[in-house]
N, C-alpha and C positions, 0 to 999 in steps of 0.2 A: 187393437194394437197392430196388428195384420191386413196389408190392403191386400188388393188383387195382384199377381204377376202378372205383368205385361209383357207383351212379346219383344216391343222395344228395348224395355229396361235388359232385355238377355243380350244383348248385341255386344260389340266388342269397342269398348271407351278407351280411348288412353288418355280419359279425365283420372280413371285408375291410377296409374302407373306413374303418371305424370300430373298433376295437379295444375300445376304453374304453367305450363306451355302454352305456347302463344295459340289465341283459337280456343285456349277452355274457358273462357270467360260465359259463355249459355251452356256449358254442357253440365249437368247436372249427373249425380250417382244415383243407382237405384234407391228405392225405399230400403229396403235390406242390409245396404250397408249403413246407414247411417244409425240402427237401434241398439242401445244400449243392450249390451252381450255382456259378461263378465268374463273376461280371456283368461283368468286363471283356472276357472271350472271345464267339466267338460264340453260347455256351449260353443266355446270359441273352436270349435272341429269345423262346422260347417263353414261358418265363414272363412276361413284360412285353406278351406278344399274349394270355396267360391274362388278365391284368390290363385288359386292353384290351375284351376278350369281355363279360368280369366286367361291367363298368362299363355298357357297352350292356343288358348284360339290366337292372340293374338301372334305368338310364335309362329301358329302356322297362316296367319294373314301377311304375315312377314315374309314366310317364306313363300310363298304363293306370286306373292309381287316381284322379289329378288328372282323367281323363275321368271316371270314376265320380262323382265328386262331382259335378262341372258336371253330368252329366245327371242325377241323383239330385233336386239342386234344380232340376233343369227339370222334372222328373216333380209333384215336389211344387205347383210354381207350377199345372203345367196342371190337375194334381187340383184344388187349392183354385178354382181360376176355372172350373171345367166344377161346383162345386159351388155356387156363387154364381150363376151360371147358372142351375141348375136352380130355384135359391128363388126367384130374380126370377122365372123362367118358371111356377112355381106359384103367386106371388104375383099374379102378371096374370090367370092364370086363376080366382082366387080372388075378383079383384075384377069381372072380367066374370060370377061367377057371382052376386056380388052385385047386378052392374046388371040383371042378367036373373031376381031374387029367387027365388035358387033357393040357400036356408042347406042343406042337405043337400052337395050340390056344393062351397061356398062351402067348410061348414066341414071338410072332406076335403081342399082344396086348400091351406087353413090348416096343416095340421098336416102335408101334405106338405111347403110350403115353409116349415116351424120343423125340419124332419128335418134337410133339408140346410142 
């Protein structure tokens, strides 16, 4: 009645949760959930504490990603303003090389701050 648990069948599905969505057409449910339980009795605990487990992991597989993003576009923000940064800071030095007429300097600092 009982096969072996496998390490994949623990993973986090949302053939679960969702049955119908697009993409579950190969995903298959453990053996575990599909055996005849009698949910009036006390047997239907464990499965409904599966389902309970279930739901956490994927809550927190949710949440894990929803952090990635937020930090993903924080990464981007500080890249693009550390790169703005750097053109104004090679701009300034471009122009003081100008007041101190020195175009060798000037035009090196030019094409630094057109880089970034």
């Amino acid at each position: 009645r009982y096969k072996p648990l496998l390490c994949k069948q623990l993973k986090v599905s949302s053939a679960i949760g969702d049955p119908n969505a697009q993409g579950q057409q190969n995903e298959s449910l453990a053996w575990f959930l599909s055996i005849e339980v009698d949910l009036g009795g006390l047997n239907h605990l464990w499965n409904e504490e599966f389902y309970q487990v279930h739901w956490l992991w994927a809550k927190a597989l949710q949440d894990q990603w929803k952090e990635e993003i937020e930090l993903v576009q924080l990464e981007m923000n500080w890249t693009c303003n550390f790169f703005l940064w750097k053109a104004a800071q090679w701009g300034d030095q471009m122009q003081q090389s100008l007041v101190k007429d020195l175009p060798g300097y000037a035009c090196y600092s030019g094409r630094q701050s057109h880089m970034y």
